[in-house]
C-alpha positions in Angstrom: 0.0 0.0 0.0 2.9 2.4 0.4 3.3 2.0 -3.7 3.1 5.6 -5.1 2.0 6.4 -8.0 -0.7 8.7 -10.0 -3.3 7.7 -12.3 -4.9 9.6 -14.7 -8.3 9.0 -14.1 -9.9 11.5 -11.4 -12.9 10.7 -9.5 -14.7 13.7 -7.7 -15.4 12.7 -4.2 -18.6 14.0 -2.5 -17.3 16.5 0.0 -19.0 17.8 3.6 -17.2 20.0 6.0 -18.5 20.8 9.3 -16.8 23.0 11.6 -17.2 23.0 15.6 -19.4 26.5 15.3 -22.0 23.4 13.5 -21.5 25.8 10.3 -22.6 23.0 7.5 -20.5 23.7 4.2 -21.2 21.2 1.1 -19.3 20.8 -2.0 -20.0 19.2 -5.3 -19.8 19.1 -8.9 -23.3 19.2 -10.4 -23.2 17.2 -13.6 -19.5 17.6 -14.2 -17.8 14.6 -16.3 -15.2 12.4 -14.1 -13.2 9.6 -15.7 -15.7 9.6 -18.7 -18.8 9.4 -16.3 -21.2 11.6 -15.0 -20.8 13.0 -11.8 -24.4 12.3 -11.2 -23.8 8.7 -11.7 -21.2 7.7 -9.8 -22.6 4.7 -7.2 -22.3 4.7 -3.8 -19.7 2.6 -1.7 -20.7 1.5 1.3 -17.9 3.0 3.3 -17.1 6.4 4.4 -14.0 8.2 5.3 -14.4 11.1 7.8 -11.1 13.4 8.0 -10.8 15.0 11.2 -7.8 18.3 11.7 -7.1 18.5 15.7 -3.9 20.5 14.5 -3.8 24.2 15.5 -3.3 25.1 11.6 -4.7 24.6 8.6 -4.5 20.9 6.0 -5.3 20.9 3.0 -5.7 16.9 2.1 -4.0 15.2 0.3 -4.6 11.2 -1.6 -2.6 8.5 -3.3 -3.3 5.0 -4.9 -2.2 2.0 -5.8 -0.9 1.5 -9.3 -4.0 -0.9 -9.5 -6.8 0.7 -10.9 -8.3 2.1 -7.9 -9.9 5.3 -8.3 -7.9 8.7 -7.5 -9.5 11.6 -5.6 -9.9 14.9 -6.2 -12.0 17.8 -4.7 -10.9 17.0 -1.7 -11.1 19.6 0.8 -8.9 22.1 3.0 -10.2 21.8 7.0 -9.0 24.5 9.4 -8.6 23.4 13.3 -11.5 21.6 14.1 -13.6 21.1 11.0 -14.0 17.5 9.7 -14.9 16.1 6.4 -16.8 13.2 5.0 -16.1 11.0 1.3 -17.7 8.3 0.1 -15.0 5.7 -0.5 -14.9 4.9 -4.2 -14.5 1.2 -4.0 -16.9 -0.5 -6.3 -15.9 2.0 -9.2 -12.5 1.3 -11.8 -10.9 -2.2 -10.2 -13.6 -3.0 -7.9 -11.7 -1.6 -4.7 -10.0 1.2 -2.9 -6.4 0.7 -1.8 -4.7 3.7 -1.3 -3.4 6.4 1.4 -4.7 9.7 2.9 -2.2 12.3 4.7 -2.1 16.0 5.6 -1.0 18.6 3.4 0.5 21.4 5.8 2.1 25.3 5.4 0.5 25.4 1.8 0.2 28.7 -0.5 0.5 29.9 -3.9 -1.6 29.7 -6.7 -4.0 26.3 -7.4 -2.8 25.1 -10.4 0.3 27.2 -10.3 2.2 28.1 -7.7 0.3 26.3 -5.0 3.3 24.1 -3.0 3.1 22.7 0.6 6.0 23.1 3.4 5.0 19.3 4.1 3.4 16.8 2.1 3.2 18.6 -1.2 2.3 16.0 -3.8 1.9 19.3 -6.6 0.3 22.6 -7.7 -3.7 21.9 -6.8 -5.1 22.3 -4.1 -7.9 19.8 -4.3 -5.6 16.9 -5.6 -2.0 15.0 -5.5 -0.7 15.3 -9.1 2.8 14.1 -8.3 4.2 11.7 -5.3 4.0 13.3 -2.3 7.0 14.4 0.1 7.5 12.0 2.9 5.0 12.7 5.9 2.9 10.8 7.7 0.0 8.4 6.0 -3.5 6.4 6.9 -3.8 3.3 4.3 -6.6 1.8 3.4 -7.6 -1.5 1.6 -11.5 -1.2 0.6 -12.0 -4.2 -1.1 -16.0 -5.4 -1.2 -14.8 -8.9 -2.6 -12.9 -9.4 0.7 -14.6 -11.0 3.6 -12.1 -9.6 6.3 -12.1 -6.3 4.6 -12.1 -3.2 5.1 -8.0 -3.4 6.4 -6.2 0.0 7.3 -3.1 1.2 9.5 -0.9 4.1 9.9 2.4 4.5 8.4 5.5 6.2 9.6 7.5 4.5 7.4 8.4 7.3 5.1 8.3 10.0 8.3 6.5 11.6 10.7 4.7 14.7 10.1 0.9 15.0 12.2 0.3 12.1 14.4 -2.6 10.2 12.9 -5.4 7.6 14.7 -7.8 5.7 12.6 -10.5 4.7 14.2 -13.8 2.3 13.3 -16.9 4.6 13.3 -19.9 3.2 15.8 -17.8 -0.1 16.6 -17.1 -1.4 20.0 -13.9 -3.6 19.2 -14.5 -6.7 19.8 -11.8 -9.2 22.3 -9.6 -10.1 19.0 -8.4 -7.0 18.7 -10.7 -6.5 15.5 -11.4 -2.8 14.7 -8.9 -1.7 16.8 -7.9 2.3 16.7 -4.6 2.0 14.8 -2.4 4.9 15.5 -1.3 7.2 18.7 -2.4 10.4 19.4 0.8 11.5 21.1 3.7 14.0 20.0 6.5 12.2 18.2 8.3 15.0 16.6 9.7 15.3 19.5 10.8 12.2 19.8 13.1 12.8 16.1 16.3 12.0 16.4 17.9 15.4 15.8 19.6 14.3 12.4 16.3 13.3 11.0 14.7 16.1 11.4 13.5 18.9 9.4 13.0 22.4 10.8 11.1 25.9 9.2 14.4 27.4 8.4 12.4 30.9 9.8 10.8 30.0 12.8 12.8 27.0 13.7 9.6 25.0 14.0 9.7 21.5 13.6 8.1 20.4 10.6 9.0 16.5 9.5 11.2 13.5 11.3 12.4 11.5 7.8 13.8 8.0 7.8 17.0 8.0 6.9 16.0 3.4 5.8 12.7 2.8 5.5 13.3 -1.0 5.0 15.8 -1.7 8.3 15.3 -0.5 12.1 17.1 2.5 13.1 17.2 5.1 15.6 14.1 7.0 13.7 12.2 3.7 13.8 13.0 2.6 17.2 12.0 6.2 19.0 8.7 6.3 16.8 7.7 2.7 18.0 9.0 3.4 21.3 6.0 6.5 21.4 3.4 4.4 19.6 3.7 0.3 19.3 0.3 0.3 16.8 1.8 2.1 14.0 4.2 1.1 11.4 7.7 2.7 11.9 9.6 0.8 9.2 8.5 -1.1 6.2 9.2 -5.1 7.6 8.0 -4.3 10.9 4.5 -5.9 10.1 6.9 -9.8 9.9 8.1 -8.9 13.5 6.0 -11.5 16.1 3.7 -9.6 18.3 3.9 -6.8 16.1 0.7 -4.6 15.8 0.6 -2.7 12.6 -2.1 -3.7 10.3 -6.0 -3.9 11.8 -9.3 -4.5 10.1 -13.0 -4.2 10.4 -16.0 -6.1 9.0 -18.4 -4.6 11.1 -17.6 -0.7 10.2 -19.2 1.2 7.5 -16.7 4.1 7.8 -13.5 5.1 9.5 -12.3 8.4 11.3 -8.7 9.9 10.9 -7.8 12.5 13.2 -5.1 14.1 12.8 -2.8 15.7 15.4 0.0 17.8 16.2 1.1 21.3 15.2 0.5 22.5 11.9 3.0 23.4 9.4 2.4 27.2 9.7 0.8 29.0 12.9 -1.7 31.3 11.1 -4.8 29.9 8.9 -4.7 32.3 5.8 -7.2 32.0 2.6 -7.7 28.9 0.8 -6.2 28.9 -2.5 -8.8 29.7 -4.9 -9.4 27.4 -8.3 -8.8 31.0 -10.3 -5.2 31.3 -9.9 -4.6 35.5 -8.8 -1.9 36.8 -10.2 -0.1 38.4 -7.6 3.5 38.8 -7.2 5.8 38.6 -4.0 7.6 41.1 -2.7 11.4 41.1 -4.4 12.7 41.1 -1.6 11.7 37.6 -1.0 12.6 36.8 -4.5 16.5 38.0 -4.9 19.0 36.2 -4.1 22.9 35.5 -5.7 25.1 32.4 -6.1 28.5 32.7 -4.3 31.5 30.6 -4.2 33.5 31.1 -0.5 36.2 33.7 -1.7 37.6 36.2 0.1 35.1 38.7 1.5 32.2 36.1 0.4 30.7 36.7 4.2 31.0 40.5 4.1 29.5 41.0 0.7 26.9 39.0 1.4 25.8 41.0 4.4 26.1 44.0 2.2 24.0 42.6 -1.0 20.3 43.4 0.4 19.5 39.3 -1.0 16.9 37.4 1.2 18.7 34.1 -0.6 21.9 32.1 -1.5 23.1 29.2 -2.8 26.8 27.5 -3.3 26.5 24.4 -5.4 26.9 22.5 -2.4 24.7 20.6 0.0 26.2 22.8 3.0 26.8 26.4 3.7 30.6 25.7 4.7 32.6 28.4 5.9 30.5 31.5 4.7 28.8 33.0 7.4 24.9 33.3 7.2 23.2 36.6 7.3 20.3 36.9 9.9 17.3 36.3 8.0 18.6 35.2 4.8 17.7 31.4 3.5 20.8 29.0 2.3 19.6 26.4 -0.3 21.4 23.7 -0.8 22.1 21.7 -4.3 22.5 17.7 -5.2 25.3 19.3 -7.7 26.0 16.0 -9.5 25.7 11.9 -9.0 28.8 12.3 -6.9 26.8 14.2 -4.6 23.8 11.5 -3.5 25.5 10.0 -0.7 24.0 9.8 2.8 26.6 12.8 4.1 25.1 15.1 1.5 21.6 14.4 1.5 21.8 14.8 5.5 23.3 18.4 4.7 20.8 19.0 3.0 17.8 17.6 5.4 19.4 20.1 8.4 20.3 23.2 6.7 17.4 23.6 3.8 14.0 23.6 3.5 14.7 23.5 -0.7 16.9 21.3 -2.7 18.3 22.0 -5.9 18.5 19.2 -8.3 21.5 18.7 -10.2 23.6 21.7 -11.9 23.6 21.6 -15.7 23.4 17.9 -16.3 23.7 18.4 -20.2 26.9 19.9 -20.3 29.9 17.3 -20.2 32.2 19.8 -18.0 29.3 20.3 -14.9 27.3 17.3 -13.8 26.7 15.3 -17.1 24.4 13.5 -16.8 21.5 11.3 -18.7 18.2 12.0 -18.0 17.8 8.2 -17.0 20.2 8.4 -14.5 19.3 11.3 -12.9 15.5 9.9 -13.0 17.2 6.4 -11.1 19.0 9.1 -8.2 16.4 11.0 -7.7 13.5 8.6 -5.3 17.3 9.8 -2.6 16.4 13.6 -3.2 13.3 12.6 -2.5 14.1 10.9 0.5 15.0 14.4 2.5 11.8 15.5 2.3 13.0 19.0 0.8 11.3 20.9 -1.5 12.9 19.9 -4.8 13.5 21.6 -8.0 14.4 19.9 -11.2 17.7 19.8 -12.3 18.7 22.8 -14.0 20.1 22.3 -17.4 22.8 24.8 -19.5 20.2 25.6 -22.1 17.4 24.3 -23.7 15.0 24.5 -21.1 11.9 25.3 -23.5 13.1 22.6 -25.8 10.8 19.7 -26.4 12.5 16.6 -26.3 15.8 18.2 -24.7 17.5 17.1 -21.7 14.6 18.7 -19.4 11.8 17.9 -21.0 12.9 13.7 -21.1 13.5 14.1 -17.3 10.5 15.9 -16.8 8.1 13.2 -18.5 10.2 10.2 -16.7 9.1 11.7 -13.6 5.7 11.9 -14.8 5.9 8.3 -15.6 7.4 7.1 -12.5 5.0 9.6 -10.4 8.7 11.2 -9.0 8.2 14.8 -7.6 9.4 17.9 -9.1 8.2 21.3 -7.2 9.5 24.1 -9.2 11.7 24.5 -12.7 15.5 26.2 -11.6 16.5 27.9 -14.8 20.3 29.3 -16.1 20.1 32.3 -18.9 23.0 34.0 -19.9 22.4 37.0 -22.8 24.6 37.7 -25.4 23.0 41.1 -26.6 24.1 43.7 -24.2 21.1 46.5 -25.2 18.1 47.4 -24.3 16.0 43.7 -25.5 18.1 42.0 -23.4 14.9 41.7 -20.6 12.6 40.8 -23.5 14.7 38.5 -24.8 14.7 36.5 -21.0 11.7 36.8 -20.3 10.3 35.0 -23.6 12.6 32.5 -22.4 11.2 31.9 -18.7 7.4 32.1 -20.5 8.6 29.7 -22.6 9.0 27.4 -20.2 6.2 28.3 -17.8 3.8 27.4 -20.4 5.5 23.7 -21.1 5.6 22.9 -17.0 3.2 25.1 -15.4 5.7 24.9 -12.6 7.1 27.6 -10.4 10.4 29.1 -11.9 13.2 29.8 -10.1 15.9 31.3 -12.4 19.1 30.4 -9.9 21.9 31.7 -12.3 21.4 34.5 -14.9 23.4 38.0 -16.2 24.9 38.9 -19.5 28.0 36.9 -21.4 28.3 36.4 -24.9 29.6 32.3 -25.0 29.5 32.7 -29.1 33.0 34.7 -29.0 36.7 33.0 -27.4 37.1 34.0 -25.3 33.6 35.2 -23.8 32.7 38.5 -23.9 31.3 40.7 -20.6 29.1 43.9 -20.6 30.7 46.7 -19.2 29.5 47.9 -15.4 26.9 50.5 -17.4 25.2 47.9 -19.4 24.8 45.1 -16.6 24.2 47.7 -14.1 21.3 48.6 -16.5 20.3 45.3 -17.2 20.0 44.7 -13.5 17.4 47.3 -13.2 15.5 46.7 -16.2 15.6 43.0 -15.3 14.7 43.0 -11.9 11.6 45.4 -12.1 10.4 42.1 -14.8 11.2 39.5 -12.8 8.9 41.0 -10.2 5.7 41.4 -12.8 5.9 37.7 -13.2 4.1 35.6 -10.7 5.0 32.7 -11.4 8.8 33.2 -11.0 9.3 32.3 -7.5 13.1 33.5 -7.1 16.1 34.9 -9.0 20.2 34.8 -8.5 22.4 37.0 -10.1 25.6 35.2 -11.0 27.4 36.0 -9.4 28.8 37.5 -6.2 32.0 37.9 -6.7 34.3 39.2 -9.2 37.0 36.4 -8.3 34.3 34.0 -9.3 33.4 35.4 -12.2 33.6 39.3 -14.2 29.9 39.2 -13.7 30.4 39.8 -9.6 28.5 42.5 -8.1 31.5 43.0 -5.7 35.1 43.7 -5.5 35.8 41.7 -2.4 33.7 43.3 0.1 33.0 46.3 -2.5 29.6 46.8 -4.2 30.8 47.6 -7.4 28.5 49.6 -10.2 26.0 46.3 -10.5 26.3 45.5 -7.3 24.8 48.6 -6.2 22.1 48.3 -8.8 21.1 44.6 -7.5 21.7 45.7 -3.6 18.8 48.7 -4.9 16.4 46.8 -6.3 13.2 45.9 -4.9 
C-alpha cells in the first residue's frame, strides 16, 4: 500500500465539511464529467471516510493509490482546526476496490494550479488533488475491497516519516476481544521524539516540521524512537513480519472510519484557501533576490552587504560563509557524486529546498542522462525538501531536450518535481536584453506550469573565445531593467544573479567586500 504512484483517471469525491461552530458547508460538482462518467452517476460505496484536523493550523488533504486501478480523488477539501470532512469511499468504481493512502498537506500557499506548494506533504500545484508523489509525511492506508470478507483493512504508516500524528478509528464499533477494529495509531507527539539528524526544521521559525527515515526497509534510531511512542503504527517497512507486532487492523463490522489528525501544523496562522482561479499576484522582491557565491575572500561581508533574502553554493552545505540573519541558504544535489547519505543529510538540516543537479547536459558540470538522474532522484526525494528539477545549460523550452525527457520520466514514475530552476546567460548587451529573458522563462512556464526559479542568470556572450562581458553600465542597467520584470511575473518564485563575486566570475556584483556599479544596482532593487 505504500506504492506511489498517479493515475490519470480523477474521481470527484462528494465533500461535507462541518466546523465546531456546527457551520454546514457542502461541495459538489453538479453534472460535471469524471473519468468519462457523469458525476451524477457515480454509485455509492458503502464505506465512508471522515477526516478530522485537531492540529492548530490549517491541512489541506491530500490522496494516493495504488498503481492498481483504484480510483484517485480529487476535490478533496482544506479543514482548518477543528472542521471535519466526510467522502464516500470509491471502491466498487474502476478495479472493484480502494487501496490507497490519505495524509495532511501542511504550510501550503501559492496559486491552485500554479504556484500552490506545501512546506510538508506537497504532492503538486492543486489544491484539491495529488498530481505528483507526495513528500514524505505521515499516511492512513486503506484496503477497501467489497470482494474481501475480512475487509475493510487500514493502519498508519510512519514508514516514510512523521509529520501529524494520525489515529484511525472504526466509526460506531465497539472492538471486539480479537483485537478486530482496533484504533490504529497514537495520538501523542512524536516530533519530539526525532532523532535530531532526522529532522527537518522551518528554516524561519525554527519550528519543527517532519522526522524522515534516513532506511525505511531496516530498524534505526528514527524507527525505534517512533515505536517506542506508539507500538500500533508502522515505523519501518518489515515491521509488520516482526511477532507480536501490531501494525495492520481491520473491520468487517464498520461502515466508515475516522482519521484525526494531530499535532502542530505546518504554519501558525490559517490564511485563505487557495482559490481554483489562480490571482496573479506577485511577492515582494525582496523575497525573490538572491545571488550564487563561491567562499572567496570577503564572500561573508558581501553577502551581508548585497540586500538578498537568498543564496546558494552548489553545495549541500553552507561551509565556511557565514549566514546573514534572516537570509535562506539552499542547498544543491550538484552531480551523481553528490547523493550520498553525508550530502543528503546536509541537506535535510540546513534547507528547506533542494536543488537538483547543476547543468546535467553539459559534459564539463554534472553530465548526466536524464535516465540516470530519473534512477538518483527517489534519494532527493528521501530528504523531504522541497525539490526543483535539475537545471540544465540551455534548452530548457526545448521539447524533447534534456529537461523535458527528465520531466516526462518523472511523470511516468510519479517522481516529484516542485518548481523548474532555470540558467540564462544573454549575449545582446542592449536594451532587449529583458525581453529577450523573459520569452525565455514564458517559454518554459507554459510547457511545465511549474514555479520558476531562475538560480543563475546575467549577460556573457559564450558565441565569442574568449567570452565577452558587458561593461559595469550595461549590466548595471540590465539589472534594473531585469529585476523590475522578474517582479511582474508571478509565477517566478526567485532569481540569482551570477554572481557574487568578481573572483568567481567578471559578472560579480562586488570587489571583495565592495559593491561595485551592479552591485549597487542589484543591492537597490526591490
Amino acid at each position: 500500500m505504500r506504492r506511489r504512484s498517479v493515475l490519470l483517471v480523477l474521481l470527484t469525491v462528494l465533500v461535507v465539511v462541518t466546523a465546531t461552530t456546527s457551520v454546514l458547508l457542502s461541495r459538489h460538482n453538479a453534472g460535471g464529467h469524471i473519468g468519462g462518467v457523469l458525476a451524477a452517476d457515480v454509485g455509492t460505496a458503502e464505506h465512508t471516510v471522515t477526516l478530522k484536523n485537531s492540529t492548530d493550523a490549517r491541512i489541506w488533504i491530500g490522496s494516493e493509490v495504488n498503481a492498481d486501478g483504484s480510483a484517485a480523488l480529487t476535490g478533496l477539501p482544506a479543514l482548518d482546526p477543528g472542521q471535519s470532512a466526510t467522502i464516500t469511499v470509491p471502491e466498487r468504481e474502476g478495479a472493484g476496490h480502494w487501496r490507497g493512502t490519505f495524509f495532511a498537506r501542511q504550510g501550503c500557499s501559492g496559486d491552485d494550479g500554479s504556484s500552490f506548494h506545501c512546506a510538508v506533504g506537497d504532492c503538486g500545484p492543486y489544491a484539491d488533488h495529488c498530481s505528483t508523489g507526495q513528500q514524505p509525511s505521515s499516511l492512513a492506508e486503506f484496503n477497501f475491497d467489497p470482494n474481501d470478507a475480512l475487509a475493510p483493512w487500514y493502519d498508519v504508516s510512519y514508514v516514510d516519516a512523521v509529520s501529524t500524528a494520525l489515529t484511525i478509528a472504526p466509526n460506531d464499533v465497539t472492538p471486539p476481544e480479537t483485537g478486530e477494529c482496533a484504533v490504529a495509531g497514537c495520538a501523542v507527539d512524536l516530533l519530539s521524539s526525532c532523532p535530531p539528524e532526522d529532522l527537518v526544521k522551518d528554516q524561519t521559525t525554527g519550528k519543527p516540521l517532519v522526522c524522515v527515515n534516513p532506511d525505511r526497509d531496516a530498524k534505526t534510531s528514527y524507527s525505534d524512537a517512533i515505536n517506542q511512542k506508539c507500538p500500533t503504527a508502522y515505523a519501518w517497512s518489515k515491521q509488520d513480519t516482526e511477532p507480536g507486532n501490531r501494525t495492520m487492523y481491520q473491520c468487517t463490522k464498520c461502515n466508515g472510519m475516522t482519521i484525526t489528525f494531530t499535532g502542530a501544523g505546518g504554519s501558525t496562522s490559517i490564511g485563505p484557501a487557495p482559490t481554483t482561479q489562480p490571482a496573479l499576484t506577485t511577492a515582494p522582491a525582496a523575497a525573490r533576490k538572491g545571488v550564487s557565491l563561491n567562499p572567496v575572500d570577503g564572500a561573508s561581508e558581501a553577502l551581508a552587504d548585497s540586500g538578498v533574502s537568498w543564496y546558494f553554493n552548489w553545495a549541500s552545505s553552507n561551509g565556511s560563509v557565514t549566514k546573514p540573519a534572516g537570509v535562506e541558504y539552499v542547498p544543491m544535489m550538484w552531480g551523481p557524486g553528490s547523493v550520498t547519505d553525508e550530502e543528503l543529510g546536509n541537506a535535510r538540516r540546513e534547507g528547506t529546498e533542494l536543488l537538483g543537479f547543476n547543468e546535467p547536459d553539459s559534459g564539463t558540470q554534472a553530465n548526466m542522462s536524464p535516465q540516470q538522474a530519473l534512477d538518483l532522484w527517489p534519494r532527493l526525494e528521501s530528504t523531504g525538501l522541497r525539490l526543483g528539477a535539475p537545471a540544465v545549460s540551455y534548452g530548457a523550452d526545448t521539447p524533447g531536450g534534456w529537461l523535458d525527457q527528465f520531466m516526462q520520466g518523472a511523470a511516468q514514475r510519479g517522481l516529484r518535481v516542485e518548481f523548474i530552476p532555470l540558467h540564462w546567460y544573454g549575449g545582446d548587451f542592449g536594451p532587449d536584453a529583458p525581453n529577450q529573458l523573459r520569452g525565455y522563462i514564458q517559454r518554459v512556464h507554459d510547457r511545465y506550469h511549474l514555479p520558476i526559479w531562475l538560480t543563475e542568470y546575467g549577460l556573457t556572450d559564450f558565441a565569442q573565445n574568449p567570452p565577452r562581458y558587458p561593461s559595469q553600465q550595461e549590466e548595471s542597467d540590465f539589472i534594473t531593467s531585469s529585476t523590475r520584470m522578474l517582479d511582474d511575473l508571478h509565477y517566478v518564485e526567485r532569481y540569482a544573479w551570477f554572481t557574487l563575486s568578481t573572483q568567481t566570475a567578471p559578472t560579480g556584483l562586488y570587489d571583495g567586500v565592495t559593491a561595485n556599479v551592479a552591485g549597487r544596482a542589484y543591492r537597490a532593487a526591490s
